[in-house]
C-alpha positions as CSV (number, residue, x, y, z in Angstrom):
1,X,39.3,45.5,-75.4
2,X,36.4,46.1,-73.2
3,X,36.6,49.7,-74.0
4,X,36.0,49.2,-77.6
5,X,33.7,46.8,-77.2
6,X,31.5,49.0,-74.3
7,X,33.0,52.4,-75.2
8,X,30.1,54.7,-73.5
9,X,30.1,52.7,-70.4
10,X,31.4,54.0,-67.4
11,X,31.8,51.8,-64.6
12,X,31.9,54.5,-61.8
13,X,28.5,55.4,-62.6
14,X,27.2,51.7,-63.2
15,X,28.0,50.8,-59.9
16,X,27.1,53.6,-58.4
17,X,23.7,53.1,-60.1
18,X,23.8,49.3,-58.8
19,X,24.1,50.2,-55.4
20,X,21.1,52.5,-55.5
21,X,19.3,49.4,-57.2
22,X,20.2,47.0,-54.4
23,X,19.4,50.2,-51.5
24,X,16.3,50.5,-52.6
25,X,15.4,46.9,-52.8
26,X,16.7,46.0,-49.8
27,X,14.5,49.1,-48.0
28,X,11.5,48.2,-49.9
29,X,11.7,44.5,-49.2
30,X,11.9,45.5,-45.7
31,X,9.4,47.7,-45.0
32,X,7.1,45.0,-47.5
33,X,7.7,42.5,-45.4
34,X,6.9,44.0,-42.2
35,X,3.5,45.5,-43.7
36,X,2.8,42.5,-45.7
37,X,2.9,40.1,-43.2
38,X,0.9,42.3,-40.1
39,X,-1.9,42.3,-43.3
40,X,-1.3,38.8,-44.0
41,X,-1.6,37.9,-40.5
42,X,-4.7,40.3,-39.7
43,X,-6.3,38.9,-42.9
44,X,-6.2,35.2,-41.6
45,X,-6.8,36.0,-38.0
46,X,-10.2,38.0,-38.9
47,X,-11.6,35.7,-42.1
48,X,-14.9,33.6,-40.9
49,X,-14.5,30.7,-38.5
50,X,-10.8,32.2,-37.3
51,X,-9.3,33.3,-34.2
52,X,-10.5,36.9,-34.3
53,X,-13.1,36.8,-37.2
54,X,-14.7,40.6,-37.9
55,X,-16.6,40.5,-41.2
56,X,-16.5,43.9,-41.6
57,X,-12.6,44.5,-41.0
58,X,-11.8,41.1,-43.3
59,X,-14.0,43.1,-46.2
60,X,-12.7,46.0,-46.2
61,X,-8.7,45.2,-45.6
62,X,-8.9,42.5,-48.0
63,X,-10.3,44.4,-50.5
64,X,-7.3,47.3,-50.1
65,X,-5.1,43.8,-50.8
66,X,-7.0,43.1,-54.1
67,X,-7.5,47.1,-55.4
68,X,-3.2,47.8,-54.6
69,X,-1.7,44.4,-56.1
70,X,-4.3,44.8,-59.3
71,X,-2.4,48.5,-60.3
72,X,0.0,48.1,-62.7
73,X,3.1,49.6,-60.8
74,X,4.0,52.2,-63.6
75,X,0.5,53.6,-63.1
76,X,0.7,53.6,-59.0
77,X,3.8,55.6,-59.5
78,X,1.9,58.6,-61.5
79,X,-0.7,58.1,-58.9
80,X,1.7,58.7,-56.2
81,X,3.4,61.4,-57.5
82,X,1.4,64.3,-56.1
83,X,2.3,62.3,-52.6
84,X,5.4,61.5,-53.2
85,X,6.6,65.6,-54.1
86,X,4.6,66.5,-50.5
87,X,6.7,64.5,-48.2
88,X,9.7,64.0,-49.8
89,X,9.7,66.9,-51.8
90,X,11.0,65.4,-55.0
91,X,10.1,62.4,-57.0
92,X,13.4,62.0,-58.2
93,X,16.1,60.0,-56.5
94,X,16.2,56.2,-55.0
95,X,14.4,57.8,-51.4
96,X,11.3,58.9,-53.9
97,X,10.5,55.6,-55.4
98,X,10.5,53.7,-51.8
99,X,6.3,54.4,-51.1
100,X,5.3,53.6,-54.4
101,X,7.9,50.7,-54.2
102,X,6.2,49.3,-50.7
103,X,3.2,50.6,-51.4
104,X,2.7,48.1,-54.8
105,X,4.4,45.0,-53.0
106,X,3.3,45.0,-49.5
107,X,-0.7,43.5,-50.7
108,X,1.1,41.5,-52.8
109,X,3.2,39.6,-50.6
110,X,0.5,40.2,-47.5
111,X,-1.9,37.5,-50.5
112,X,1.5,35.4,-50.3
113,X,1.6,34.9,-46.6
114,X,-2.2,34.9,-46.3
115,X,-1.9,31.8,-48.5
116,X,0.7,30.0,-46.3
117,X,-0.6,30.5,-43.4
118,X,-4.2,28.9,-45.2
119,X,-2.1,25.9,-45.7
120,X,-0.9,25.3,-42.2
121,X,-2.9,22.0,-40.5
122,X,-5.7,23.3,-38.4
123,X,-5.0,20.4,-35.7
124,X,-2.1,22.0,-35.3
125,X,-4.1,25.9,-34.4
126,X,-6.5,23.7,-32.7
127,X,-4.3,21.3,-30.8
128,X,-2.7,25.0,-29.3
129,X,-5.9,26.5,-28.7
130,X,-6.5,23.3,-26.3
131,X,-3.9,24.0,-24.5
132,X,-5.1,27.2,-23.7
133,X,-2.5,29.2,-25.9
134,X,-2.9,33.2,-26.1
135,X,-3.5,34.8,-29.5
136,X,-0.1,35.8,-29.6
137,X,1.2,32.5,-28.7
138,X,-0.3,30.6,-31.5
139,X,0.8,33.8,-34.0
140,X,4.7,33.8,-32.8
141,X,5.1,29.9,-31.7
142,X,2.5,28.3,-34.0
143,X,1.3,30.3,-37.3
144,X,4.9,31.9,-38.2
145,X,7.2,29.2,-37.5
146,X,4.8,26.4,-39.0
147,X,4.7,28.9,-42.4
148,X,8.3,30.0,-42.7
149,X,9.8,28.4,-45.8
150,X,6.7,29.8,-47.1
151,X,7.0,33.2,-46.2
152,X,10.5,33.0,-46.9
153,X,10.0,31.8,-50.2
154,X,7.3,34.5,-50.5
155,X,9.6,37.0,-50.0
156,X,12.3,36.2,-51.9
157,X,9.8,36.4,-54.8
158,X,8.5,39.9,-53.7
159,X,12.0,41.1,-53.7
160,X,12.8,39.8,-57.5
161,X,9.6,41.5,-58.0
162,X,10.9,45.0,-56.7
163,X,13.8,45.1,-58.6
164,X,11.8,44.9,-61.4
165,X,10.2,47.4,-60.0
166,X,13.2,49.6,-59.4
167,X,13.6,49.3,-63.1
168,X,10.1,50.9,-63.6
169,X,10.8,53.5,-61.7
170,X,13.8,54.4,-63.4
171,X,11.4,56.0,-66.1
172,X,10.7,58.6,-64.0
173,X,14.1,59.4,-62.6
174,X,14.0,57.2,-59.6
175,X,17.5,56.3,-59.5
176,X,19.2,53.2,-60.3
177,X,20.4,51.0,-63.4
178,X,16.6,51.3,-64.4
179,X,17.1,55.1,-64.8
180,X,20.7,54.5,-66.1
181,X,19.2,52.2,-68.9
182,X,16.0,54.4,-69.7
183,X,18.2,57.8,-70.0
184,X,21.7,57.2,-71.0
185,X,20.9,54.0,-72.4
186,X,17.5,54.0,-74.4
187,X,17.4,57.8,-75.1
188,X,20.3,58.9,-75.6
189,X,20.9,54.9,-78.3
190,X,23.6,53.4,-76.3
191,X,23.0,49.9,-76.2
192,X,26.2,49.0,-74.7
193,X,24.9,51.0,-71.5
194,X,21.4,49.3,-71.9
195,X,23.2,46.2,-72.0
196,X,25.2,46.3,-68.9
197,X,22.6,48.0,-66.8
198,X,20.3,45.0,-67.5
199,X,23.0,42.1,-67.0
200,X,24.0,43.9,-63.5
201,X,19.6,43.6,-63.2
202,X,20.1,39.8,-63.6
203,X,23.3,39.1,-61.2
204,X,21.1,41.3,-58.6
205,X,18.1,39.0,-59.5
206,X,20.3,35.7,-59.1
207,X,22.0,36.9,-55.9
208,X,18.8,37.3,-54.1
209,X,17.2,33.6,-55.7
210,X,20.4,32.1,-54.2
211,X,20.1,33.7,-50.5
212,X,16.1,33.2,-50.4
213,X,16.7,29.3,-51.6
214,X,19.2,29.0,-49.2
215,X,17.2,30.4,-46.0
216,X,14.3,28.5,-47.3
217,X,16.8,25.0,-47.2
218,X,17.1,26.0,-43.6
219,X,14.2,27.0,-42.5
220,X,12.4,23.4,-44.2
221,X,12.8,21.7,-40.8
222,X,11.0,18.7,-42.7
């Protein structure tokens, strides 16, 4: 029945093409979290009246921030792609769409954690500082922990983003139900193929709400 119904899907290749969706995700939202939130961190440590305030580094990092997360992601891929063939020597494949992947979500969630840790009380910074707490004190025991259901919740978000992402860069042969879709889908008019690819998109999508709501439950300590 499912045959007739989905006759040019084969589900070999669909979840092989899932798993490549979910690898890169999970690499990407990763290596975006780690980036984004050493320039989320640096970004509120160095704005005016903070910790380690530096005009001049504050300017010109969060003006990086502004220029990457404005770029429409299918453009930053073209951009990339003269990069992208240098080191990896391809721009085909899940591995080839990971620094265009990072490189359009990191700013984007490094905004996100900037803007949670902008909501944290200031006694709280200040109560620390009083009590003679190092930098790194206040960042690990203070600024994090005080912030985490944010950043959490930050991240969760970033990582529905990337998948949508990974869809993108399935245009361009980057691997994954987005390329699945695009080629043997779209091009070649088999909407059963389209169809699937794009539910399996959705159940990825869900899976990753549900695990980010739930760390976020535990993490809310309120």
């Amino acid at each position: 029945m499912i045959e007739n119904l989905l006759p040019h899907v084969d589900w070999l290749i669909m979840w092989n093409k899932t798993l490549e969706t979910i690898y890169m995700t999970l690499v990407s939202t990763f290596f975006t979290f780690v980036i984004g939130l050493a320039l989320g961190v640096a970004l509120f440590l160095t704005a005016p009246g903070q910790l380690w305030a530096n005009k001049v580094f504050y300017t010109v990092t969060n003006a990086f921030v502004n220029i990457f997360r404005s770029i429409p992601f299918i453009i930053l891929i073209i951009l990339l792609i003269p990069i992208t063939s240098m080191v990896l020597g391809s721009i085909r494949g899940p591995n080839a769409a990971l620094p265009a992947l990072v490189i359009g979500a990191a700013p984007f969630y490094a905004r996100m954690v900037l803007i949670a840790l902008q909501e944290i009380d200031k006694g709280v910074i200040e109560a620390a500082k009083s009590m003679g707490a190092k930098t790194k004190t206040i960042i690990f025991k203070v600024l994090l922990p005080e912030s985490m259901p944010a950043l959490i919740s930050g991240i969760t978000v970033t990582a529905i983003a990337l998948v949508g992402y990974t869809a993108m860069a399935g245009i361009i042969g980057a691997g994954g139900l987005g390329t699945l879709a695009f080629q043997d889908g779209f091009q070649r008019n088999r909407g059963d193929v389209t169809f699937v690819s794009t539910i399996l998109i959705l159940i990825v999508v869900f899976a990753i709400q549900f695990i980010g709501d739930r760390l976020v439950t535990k993490a809310d300590k309120r």
